[in-house]
N, C-alpha and C positions, 0 to 999 in steps of 0.2 A: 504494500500500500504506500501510494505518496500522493504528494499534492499536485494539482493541476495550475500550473502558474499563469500560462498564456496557450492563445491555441494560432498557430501563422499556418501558409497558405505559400505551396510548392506548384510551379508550371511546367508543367511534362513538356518535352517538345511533340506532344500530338496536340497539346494546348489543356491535356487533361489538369485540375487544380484538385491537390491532393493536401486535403488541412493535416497539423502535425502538430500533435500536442509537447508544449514544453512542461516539463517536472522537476521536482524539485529532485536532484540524483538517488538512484536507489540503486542498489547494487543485486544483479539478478544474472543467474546461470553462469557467473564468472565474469563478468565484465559490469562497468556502473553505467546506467541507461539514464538520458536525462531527455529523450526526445523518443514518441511514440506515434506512429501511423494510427489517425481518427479516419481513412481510406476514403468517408464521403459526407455527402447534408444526411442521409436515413441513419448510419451510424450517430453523427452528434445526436439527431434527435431521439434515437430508442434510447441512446443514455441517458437523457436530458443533463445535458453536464453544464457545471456551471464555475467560473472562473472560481478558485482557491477550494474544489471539491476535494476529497482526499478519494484516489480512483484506484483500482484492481490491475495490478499492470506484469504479461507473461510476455513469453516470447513465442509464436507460432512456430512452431517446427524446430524450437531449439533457438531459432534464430532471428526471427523479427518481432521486437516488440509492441504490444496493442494493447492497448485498453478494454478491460472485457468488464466492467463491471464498476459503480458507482457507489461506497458507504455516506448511503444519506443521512443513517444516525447521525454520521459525524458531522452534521452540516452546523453549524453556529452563524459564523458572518459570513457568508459567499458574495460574491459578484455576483455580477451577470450574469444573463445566461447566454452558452456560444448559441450564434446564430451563422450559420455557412451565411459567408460571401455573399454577394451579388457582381461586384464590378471584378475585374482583373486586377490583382494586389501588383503587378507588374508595368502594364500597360493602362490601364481604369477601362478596355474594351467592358461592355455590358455582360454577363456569362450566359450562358448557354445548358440546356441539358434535354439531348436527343430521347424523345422514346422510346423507350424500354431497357435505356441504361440510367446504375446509378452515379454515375459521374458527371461535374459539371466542367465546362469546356469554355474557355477565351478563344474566339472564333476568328480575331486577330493574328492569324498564323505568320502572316508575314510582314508584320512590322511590331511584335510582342519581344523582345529581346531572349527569353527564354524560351521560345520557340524555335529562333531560327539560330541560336548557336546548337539548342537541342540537332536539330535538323542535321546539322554539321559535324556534330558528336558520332550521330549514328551511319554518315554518309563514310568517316574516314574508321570506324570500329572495326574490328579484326574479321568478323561475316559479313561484313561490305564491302568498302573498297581497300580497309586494311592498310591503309597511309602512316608510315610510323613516323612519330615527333608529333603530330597533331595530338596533343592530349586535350580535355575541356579549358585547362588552363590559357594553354598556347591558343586555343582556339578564342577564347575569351580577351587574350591580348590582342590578338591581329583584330578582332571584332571591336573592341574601345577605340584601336589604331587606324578602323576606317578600311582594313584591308581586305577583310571579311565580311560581306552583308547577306551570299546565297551558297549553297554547295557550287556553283560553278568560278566563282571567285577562287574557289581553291587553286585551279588549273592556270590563274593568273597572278600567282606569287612567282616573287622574283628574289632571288639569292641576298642582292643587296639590300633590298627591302626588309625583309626575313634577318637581316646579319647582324642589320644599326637595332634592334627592336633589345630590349633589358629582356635578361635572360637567356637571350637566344644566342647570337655570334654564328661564327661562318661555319662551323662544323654543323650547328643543329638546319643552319638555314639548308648544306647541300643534302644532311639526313631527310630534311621534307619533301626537296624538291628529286630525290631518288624515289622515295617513296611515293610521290606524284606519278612518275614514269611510270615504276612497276605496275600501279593501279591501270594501267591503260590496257593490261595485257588480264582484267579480271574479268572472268567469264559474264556472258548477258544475264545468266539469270539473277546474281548474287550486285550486277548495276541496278535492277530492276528493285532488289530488296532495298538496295541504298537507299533509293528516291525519298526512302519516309513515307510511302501513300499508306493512307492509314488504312488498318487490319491485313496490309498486305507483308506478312513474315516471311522468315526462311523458306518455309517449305509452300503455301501459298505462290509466291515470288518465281519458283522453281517452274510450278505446275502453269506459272503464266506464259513465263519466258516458253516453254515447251511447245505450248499447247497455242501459243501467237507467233514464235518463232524472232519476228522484228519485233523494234520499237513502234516504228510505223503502223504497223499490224495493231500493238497494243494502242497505242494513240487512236487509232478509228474505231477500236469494240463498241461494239453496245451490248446494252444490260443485257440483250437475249444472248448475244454470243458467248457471251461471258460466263453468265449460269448455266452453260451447257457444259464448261469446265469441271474434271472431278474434286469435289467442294468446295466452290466458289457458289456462296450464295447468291440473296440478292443485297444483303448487308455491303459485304466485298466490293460487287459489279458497280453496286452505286459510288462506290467512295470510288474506284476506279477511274470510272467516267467523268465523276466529279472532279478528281484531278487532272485529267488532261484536257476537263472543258475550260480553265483557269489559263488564261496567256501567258500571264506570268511563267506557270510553272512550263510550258509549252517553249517556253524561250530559254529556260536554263536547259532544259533536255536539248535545245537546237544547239546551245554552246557546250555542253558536253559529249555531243554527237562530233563537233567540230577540232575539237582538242582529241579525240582519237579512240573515245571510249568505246568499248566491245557494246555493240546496239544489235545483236541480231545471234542465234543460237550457230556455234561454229558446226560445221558439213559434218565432224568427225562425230557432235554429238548424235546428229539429227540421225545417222548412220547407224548408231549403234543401239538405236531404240527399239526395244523387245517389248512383247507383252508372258516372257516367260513367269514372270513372277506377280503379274497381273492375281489381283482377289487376297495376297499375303502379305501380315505386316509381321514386321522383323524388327528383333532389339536387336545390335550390337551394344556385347560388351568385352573388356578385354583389348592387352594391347596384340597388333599384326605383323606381320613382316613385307606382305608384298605390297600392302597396299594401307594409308594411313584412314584412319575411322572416319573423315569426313570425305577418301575418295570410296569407300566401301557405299559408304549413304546416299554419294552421287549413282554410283551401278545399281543400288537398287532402284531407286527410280527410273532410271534409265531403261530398267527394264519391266516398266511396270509396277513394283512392289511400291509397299510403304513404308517408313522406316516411322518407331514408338519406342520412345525411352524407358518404358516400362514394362516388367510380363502379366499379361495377364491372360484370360484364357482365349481373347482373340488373338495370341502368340502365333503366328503358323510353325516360327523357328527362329531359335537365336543365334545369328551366327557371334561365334566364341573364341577368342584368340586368347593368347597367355593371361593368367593372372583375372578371371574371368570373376567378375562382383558374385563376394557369396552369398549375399542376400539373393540374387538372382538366380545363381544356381539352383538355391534352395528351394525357390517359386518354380522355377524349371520343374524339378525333380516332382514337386507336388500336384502341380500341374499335366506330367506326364509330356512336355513339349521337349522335342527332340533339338539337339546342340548339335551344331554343324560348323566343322574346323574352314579355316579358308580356303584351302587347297576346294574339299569337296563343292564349297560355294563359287569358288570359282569355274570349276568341271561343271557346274547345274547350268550355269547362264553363259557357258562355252567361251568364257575368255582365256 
């Protein structure tokens, strides 16, 4: 139990605004917690929580901590009562909240300042374009310094620019601008995940690039062609479309079409597309030799499959390399789902 000091208000770069409770430090599962995920407005309200409440605070999974619970005995002199937001604590845009979600949304995406370094975060992240030396930090100085305003600005830093900036110098400016290069040579589908279109992930991002092949392709879908994709609703289709009917964003895709980026699925994949493993979803666990865990996740797809971080009885089979999670095997075993070494998963889909 600790006290509820203040409650402030975080901007996702999808624009989602995620309130966070400040507390007085309490020390929980081996580390002291002085800040707690309230995750949305139905949360603060089923707590009805009120400024200097003394509040129930765990950590989900070990690991995040939340507020589950309010000692209103304890109530004497309280504040206020929290009432979520209305305006953007960032930008003051008016907020937003889509039906049938609980989160509310600054719909300012592209001039909220926590949006669009978010956007940049996740455009240079290791499952994106993987640009090393762009940390949030770095990203956040070029962005005060005027250097940064879109993910295509990235492609327009320049050594010396990059070199005079605090912090930086000539070694980290050539570490950026390598890592600029390198990115030109990442696959369409994982450009596609960069973009930031919202609900569009990893593996979503995959099944587009696939299944449109260009960008082009992707730029003219519409919601029918879209939900004819294997799960791609109509949630997805819309935000889709809704992103490439925005000029704006239509004009950074033309500039990073123009700098060199991978826009269209390479012959070699388009080639090697199977439907052998078509109707099976696969865990990998365990490390491999011929091939590393996120080129294994690529073959499956490629051949139809599905790849699932977890076993459960829609398992069809886990492919298993060394050192294989024992929680997993143990669910394997209980399960009765059969373990398949690489070699044999290779021999199945004839590479």
């Amino acid at each position: 139990v600790t006290r509820l000091n203040s409650v402030s208000y975080q901007v996702g770069r999808t624009g989602a605004v995620t309130p966070v409770a400040n507390l007085d430090p309490v020390q929980l599962s081996g580390t002291v917690v002085k800040r707690a995920s309230l995750h949305n407005a139905d949360i603060i309200q089923s707590l009805d929580l009120h400024i200097g409440d003394m509040v129930y605070v765990e950590k989900g999974g070990e690991i995040i901590p939340k507020i589950t619970a309010v000692d209103k005995d304890a109530r004497i002199l309280i504040g206020d009562k929290v009432r979520f937001i209305t305006k953007c604590p960032e930008c003051g845009a008016e907020l937003i909240r889509y039906e049938g979600e609980a989160a509310h949304y600054c719909p300012n995406e592209n001039a909220c300042p926590p949006q669009i370094k978010g956007k940049m975060e996740h455009f240079v992240s290791r499952k994106a374009m993987n640009i090393d030396g762009l940390g949030s930090e770095t990203i956040n100085l070029l962005y005060q310094n005027g250097l940064l305003n879109n993910i295509a600005d990235i492609y327009e830093l320049k050594v010396p620019d990059l070199s005079r900036l605090e912090r930086l110098g000539m070694k980290s400016a050539y570490n950026i601008k390598d890592g600029m290069e390198k990115s030109k040579k990442v696959p369409f589908e994982r450009v596609v995940f960069a973009l930031g279109i919202r609900f569009v992930g990893e593996t979503t991002a995959k099944k587009l690039a696939f299944a449109f092949k260009t960008i082009e392709n992707l730029e003219n879908a519409a919601v029918e062609s879209l939900i004819t994709v294997d799960e791609i609703g109509e949630r997805i289709a819309q935000s889709v479309v809704s992103y490439f009917s925005d000029e704006r964003n239509i004009q950074v895709v033309e500039r990073l079409k123009s700098y060199g980026l991978q826009m269209a699925i390479s012959d070699d994949k388009i080639q090697t597309k199977s439907e052998i493993l078509a109707g099976k979803t696969i865990v990998i666990s365990g490390t491999f030799s011929k091939h590393s865990r996120d080129e294994y996740k690529t073959l499956i797809e490629q051949n139809g499959g599905k790849n699932s971080g977890s076993v459960s009885a829609k398992t069809s089979f886990i492919l298993a390399g060394e050192n294989m999670g024992p929680e997993k095997r143990v669910k394997a075993d209980k399960l009765n789902i059969t373990l398949m070494n690489e070699d044999e998963f290779l021999e199945l889909i004839h590479e």
